[in-house]
N, C-alpha and C positions, 0 to 999 in steps of 0.2 A: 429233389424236385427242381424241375428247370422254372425262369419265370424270365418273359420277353416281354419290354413295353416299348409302347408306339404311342404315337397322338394322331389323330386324325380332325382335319380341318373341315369337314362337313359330311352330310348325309351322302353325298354320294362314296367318298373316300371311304366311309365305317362300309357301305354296301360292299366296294371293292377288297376291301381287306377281307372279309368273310367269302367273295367268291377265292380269290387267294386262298385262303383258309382250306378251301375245301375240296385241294390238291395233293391236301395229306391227312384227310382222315380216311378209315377205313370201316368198314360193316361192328358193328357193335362200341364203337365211339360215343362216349358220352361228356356233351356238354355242358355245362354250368352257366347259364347266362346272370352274373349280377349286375344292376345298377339302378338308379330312382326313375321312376315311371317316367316316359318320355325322352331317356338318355340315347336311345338305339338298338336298342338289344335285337328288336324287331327286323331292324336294319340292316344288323349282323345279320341277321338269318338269312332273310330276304338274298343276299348276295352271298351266302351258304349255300342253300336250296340254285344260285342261277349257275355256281360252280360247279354245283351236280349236275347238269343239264336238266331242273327241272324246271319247266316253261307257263306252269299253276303260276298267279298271283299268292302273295303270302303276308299271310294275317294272321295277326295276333290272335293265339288260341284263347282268349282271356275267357270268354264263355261256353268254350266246347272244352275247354281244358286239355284235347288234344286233337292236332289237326295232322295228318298224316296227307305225306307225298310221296307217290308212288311211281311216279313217270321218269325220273331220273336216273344217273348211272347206281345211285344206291337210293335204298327206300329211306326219307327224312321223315322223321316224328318229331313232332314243336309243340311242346307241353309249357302249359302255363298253370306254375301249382298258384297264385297268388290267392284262386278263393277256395284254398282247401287251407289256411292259415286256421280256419275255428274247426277242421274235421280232418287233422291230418294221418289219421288212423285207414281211411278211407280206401279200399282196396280197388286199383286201379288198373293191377295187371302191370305195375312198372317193369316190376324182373325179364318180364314177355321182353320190352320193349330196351330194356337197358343190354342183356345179352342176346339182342335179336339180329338181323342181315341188315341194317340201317344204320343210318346214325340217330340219335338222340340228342334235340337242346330242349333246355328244363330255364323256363325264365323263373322267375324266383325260386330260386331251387332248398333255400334256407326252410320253407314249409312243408321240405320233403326229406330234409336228412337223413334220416333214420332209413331211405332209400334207398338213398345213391350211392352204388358202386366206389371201392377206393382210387379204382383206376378210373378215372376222368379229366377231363380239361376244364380248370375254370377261366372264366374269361367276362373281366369284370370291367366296367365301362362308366367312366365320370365324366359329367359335366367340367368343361376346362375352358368357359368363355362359352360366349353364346354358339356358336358353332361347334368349338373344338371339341373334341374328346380323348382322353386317357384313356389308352387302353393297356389292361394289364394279362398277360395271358399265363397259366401257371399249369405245366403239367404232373400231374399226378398219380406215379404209376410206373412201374416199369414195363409195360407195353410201350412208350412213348419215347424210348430213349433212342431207340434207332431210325425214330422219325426228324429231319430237319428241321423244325418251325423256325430258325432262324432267320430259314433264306425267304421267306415270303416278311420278315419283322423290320 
């Protein structure tokens, strides 16, 4: 398992590292998004999804549980299990979306384990000061090894 970390100094910076980011994922890529409510994860995405060329605004799936974008160079899926925590049994069609033509981020993805694919990327995001953030990125997988994530780290 490889693992790269960064800090990033504000909301725009976490935006930029996920458009970064999303220079080397490829169709069936799955994401891990951990950290405490309000840390960025969204943020991450948000400039995931502008690295795609997708030109949608992008919002937190929290009550549709999955919001899909289609207008980009690959199709994005931004699943948010956090209110399947009391129903995780809940059949949502993950496998569709985890080996589908897209990529896949899964914001609390701990309420879906028993889901998610061995080969994925987690990418976990702490508060570090009121702005800053730790980011820790860990790849999982040997699909991942001939990718760089260095050179954007």
């Amino acid at each position: 398992m490889q693992e790269y970390n960064l800090q990033t100094h504000s909301y725009q910076e976490t935006e930029e590292f996920g458009k970064k980011f999303a220079s080397l994922v490829q169709a069936g890529d799955v994401i891990l998004l951990n950290g405490d409510l309000g840390v960025g994860k969204t943020t991450f995405t948000r400039g995931l999804a502008r690295g795609l060329g997708i030109a949608k605004n992008v919002k937190s799936p929290t009550f549709t549980l999955i919001r899909e974008y289609q207008d980009g160079n690959l199709p994005l899926y931004h699943m948010d299990a956090y209110r399947l925590e009391n129903n995780p049994d809940e059949d949502l069609g993950f496998d569709e979306y985890f080996h589908g033509n897209g990529v896949t981020v899964v914001e609390w993805p701990q309420f879906i384990k028993d889901e998610v694919p061995d080969d994925h990327i987690s990418v976990n995001v702490k508060r570090d000061g009121e702005d800053d953030r730790k980011i820790t990125v860990k790849l999982h997988g040997d699909k991942y090894e001939s990718r760089n994530f260095g050179e954007i780290l």
